[in-house]
N, C-alpha and C positions, 0 to 999 in steps of 0.2 A: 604547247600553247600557240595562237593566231601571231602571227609577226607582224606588227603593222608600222609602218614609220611616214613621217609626215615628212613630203618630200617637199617644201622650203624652208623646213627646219633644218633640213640634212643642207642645205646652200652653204658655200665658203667662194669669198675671192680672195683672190690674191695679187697685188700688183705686179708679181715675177711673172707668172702665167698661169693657163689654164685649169683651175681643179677641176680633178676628179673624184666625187662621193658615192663611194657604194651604198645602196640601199638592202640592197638580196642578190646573194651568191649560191647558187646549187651547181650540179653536176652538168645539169642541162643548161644553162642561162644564169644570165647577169644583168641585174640592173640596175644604174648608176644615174647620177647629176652632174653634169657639166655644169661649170659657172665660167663666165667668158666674160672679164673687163674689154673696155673697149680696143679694137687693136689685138687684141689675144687670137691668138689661132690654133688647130689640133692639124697638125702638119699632115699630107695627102700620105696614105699607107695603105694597105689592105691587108686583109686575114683571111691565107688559103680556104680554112674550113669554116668557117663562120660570116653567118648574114649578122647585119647591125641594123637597127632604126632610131633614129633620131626625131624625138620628137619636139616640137619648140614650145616652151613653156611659156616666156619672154623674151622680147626683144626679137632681133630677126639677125638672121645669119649667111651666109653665102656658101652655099655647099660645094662639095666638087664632088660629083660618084661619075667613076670612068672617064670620058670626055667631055663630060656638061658639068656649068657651072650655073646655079640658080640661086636667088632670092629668095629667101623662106620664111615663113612670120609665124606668130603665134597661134598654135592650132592646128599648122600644119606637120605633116609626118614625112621623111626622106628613108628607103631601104638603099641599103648598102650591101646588096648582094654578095655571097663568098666568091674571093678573088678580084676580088671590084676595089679599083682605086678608092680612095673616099677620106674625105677632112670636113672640116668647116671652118671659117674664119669669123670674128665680129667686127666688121668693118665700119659698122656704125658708132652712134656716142653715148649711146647707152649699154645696159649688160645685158647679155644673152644667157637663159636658161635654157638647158634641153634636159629630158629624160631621156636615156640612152640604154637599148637592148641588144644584146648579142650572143646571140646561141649557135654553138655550142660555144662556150667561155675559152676563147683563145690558150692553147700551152705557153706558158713560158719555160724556157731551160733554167 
């Protein structure tokens, strides 16, 4: 059957920090909801084999990929190339959503 899910249904905060909600998991990609109370951040990392995109649902965010750091609002899309530093913080006083892609779906050990 069609898998469909309503993604601000799937939203969760949390005053500790940042969630993360899966939406769809396959072999090849992942794609998740970030929810960001104000002050929340997704600490700077990167994943050898895998690109990411972030898209902003609400609110606006401060991204970091590699050496730059930008502004980003609703609408807009950020890639996170494989190997590429990459976070985002909400620096502002409202809450951030992003939809978030990442293919191939990182290993964990």
């Amino acid at each position: 059957p069609m898998k469909v899910r309503t993604i601000f249904n799937a939203c969760h905060f949390s005053a500790e920090k940042m969630q993360k909600m899966n939406l769809f998991a396959t072999n090849e990609l992942c794609l998740d909801v970030y929810c960001l109370e104000p002050g929340q951040d997704q600490r700077v990392h990167k994943h050898e084999a895998s690109s990411k995109i972030y898209i902003v649902l609400e609110g606006h965010g401060r991204f970091h990929i590699g050496q730059e750091v930008k502004e980003v609002g609703p609408g807009q899309a950020v890639l996170a190339r494989a190997g590429e530093m990459h976070g985002v913080a909400n620096t502002t006083m409202e809450r951030l959503v992003l939809l978030v892609s990442i293919a191939p779906p990182p290993q964990h050990p």
